[in-house]
Structure formats: C-alpha cells, structure tokens
C-alpha positions as CSV (number, residue, x, y, z in Angstrom):
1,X,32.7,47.9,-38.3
2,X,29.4,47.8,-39.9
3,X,28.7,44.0,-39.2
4,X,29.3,44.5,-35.7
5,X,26.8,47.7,-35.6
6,X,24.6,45.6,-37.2
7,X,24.9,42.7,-35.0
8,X,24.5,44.7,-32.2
9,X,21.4,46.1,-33.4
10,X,19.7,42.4,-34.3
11,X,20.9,41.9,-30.9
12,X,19.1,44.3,-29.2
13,X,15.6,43.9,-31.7
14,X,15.9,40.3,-30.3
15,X,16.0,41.0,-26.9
16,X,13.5,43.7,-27.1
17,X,11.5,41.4,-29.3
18,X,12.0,38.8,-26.2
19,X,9.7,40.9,-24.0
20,X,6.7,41.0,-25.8
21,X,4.2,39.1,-25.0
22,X,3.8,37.1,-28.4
23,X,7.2,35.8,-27.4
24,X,6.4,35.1,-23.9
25,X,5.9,31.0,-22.5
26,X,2.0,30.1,-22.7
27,X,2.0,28.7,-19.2
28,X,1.7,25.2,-18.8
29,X,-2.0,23.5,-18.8
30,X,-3.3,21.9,-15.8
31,X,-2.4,18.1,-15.3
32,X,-5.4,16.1,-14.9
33,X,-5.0,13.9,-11.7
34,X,-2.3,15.9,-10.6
35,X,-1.8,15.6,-6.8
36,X,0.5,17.9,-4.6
37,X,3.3,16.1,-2.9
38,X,1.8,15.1,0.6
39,X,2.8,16.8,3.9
40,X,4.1,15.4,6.7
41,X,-0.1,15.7,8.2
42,X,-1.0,13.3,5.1
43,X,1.8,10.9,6.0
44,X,0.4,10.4,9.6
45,X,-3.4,10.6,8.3
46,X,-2.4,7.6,5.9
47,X,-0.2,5.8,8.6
48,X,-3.2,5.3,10.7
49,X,-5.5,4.9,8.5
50,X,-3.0,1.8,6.9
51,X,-2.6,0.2,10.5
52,X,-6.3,0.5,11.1
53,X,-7.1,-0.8,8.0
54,X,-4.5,-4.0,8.4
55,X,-5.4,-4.1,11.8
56,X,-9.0,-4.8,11.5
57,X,-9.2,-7.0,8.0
58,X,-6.7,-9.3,10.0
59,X,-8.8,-9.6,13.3
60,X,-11.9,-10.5,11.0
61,X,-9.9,-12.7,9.2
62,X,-8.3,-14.4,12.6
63,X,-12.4,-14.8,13.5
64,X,-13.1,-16.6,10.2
65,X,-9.9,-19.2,10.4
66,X,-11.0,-20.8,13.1
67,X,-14.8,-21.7,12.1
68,X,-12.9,-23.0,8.9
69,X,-10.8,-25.0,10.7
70,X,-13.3,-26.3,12.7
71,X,-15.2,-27.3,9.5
72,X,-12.4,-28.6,8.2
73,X,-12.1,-31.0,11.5
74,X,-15.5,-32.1,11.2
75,X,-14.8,-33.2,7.9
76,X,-12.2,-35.0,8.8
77,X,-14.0,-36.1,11.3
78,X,-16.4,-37.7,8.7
79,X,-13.6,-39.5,6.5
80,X,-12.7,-40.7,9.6
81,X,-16.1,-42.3,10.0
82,X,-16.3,-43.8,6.7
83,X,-12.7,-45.0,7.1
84,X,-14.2,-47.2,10.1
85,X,-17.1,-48.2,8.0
86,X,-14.8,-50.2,5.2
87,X,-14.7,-47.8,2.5
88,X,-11.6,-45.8,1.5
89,X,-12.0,-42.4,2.8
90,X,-11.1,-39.0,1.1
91,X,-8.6,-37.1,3.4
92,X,-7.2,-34.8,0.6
93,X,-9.8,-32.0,1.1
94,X,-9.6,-32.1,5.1
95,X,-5.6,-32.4,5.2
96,X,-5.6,-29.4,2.5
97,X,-8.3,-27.1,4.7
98,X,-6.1,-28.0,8.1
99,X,-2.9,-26.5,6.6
100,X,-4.4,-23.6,4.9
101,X,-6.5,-22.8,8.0
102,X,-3.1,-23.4,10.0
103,X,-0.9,-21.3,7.4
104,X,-3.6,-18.6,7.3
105,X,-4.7,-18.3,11.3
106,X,-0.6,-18.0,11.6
107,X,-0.8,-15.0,8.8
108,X,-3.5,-13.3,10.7
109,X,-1.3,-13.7,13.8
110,X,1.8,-12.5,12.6
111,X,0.1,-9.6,11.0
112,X,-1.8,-8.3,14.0
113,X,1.6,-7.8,15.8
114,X,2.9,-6.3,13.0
115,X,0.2,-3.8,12.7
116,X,-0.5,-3.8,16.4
117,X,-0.9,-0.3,18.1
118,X,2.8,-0.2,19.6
119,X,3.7,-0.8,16.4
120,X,1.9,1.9,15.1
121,X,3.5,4.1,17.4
122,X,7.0,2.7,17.0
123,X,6.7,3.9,13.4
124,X,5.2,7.2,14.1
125,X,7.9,8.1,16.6
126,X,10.5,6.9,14.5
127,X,9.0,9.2,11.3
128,X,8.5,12.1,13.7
129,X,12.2,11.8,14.3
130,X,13.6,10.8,11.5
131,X,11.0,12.0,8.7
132,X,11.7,8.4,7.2
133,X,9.6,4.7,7.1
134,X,10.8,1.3,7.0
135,X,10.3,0.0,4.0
136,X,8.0,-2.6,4.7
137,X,6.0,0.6,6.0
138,X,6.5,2.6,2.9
139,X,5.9,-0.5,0.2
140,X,2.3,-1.2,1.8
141,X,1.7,3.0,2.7
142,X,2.3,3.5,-1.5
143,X,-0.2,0.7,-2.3
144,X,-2.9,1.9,0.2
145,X,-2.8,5.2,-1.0
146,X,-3.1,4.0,-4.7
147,X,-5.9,2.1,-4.2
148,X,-7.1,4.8,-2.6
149,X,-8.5,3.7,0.8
C-alpha cells in the first residue's frame, strides 16, 4: 500500500513538475528562408507571370531564327559559289545551321501555342475549377518559381 501511495505522489510531483515553465518546450527558432505555402492568389500571380514570361522569350526567339536562317542560306549560298568555281566546298556548317534554325524556329512555334493566351486561360479555368495543374503546367510553374522570376 505504501508503494502505490508513493507512486501516486511521484505521479502527481511529475505532472505538477510538467507545468512549470523550466519544463516547458523552448519554441522552435525561425527557419531561415522559410516561405508560407502559396495561396491560391500566388498560384494565378505565378501562372501569368510563367506564360508571359514563355510567351515573350519564344516570340524573341521566333525573331532571331529566321535572321539565322537567313545567314545560314547565304552561306550556303557561298559554298555554293565556290562549288561552281572548282574547289570543294564546305557544306557542313550551312547544312548544320539550316536544321538547327529549322528544329529551333519549329520549338519557338510549338511553344507560342503552348503558352498562347487561350492557353493561358484554358489552365486558369481549369485550376479555378479544379484547384489542380497539368503537369506540364506544374513541372515548369516549380522551376520558375525557384529561379525566382
């Protein structure tokens, strides 16, 4: 009987001992870089501002293609020339600059309808509904926000 009176009693001294404020949880110190889940207001904010941004670097780079390519014709405009003068010409380098200017003015393409404004607002509607992003949507959304543009 006396071990369970005495029990009893540590019992209680502990759980009276749990209230003081020695015993208490320090609270918890501030996380550097720590960022507050986003709202549904910094979802949209980002959405545009990722469709703008893909928007725009592929109309500049649909401007540039095409001056390449034309370089690219007027060099193969030259190896043609030399070709009709006797020597060997070089056609590697105009060949390669045709393709990649072909490959990249196809890109460009591609990726303005991708990012064009009904898209924009194909995905919006559907995140307004749905509170959900394709994933081609949220793959590119997570790296824009980490680079932080």
């Amino acid at each position: 009987m006396r071990s369970i009176k005495a029990a009893l009693l540590l019992l209680i001294l502990v759980c009276l001992g749990s209230l003081l404020p020695a015993w208490a949880q320090a609270p918890l110190p501030a996380a550097s870089g720590f960022q507050p889940l986003p709202t549904s207001v910094d979802t949209v904010r980002a959405l545009r501002e990722l469709f703008d941004e893909k928007r725009s670097r592929a109309a500049i780079a649909l401007v540039g293609l095409p001056v390449g390519l034309a370089a690219t014709m007027t060099f193969s405009a030259v190896a043609a020339l030399e070709g009709l003068s006797g020597s060997t010409p070089n056609t590697t380098l105009p060949v390669t600059g045709i393709v990649a200017g072909l490959v990249g003015t196809t890109a460009s393409i591609s990726r303005l309808m991708r990012y064009s404004r009904r898209g924009e607002q194909e995905v919006m509607l559907r995140y307004e509904r749905t509170r959900k992003l394709p994933r081609w949507v949220q793959r590119n959304l997570r790296r824009h926000v980490k680079r932080g543009t």
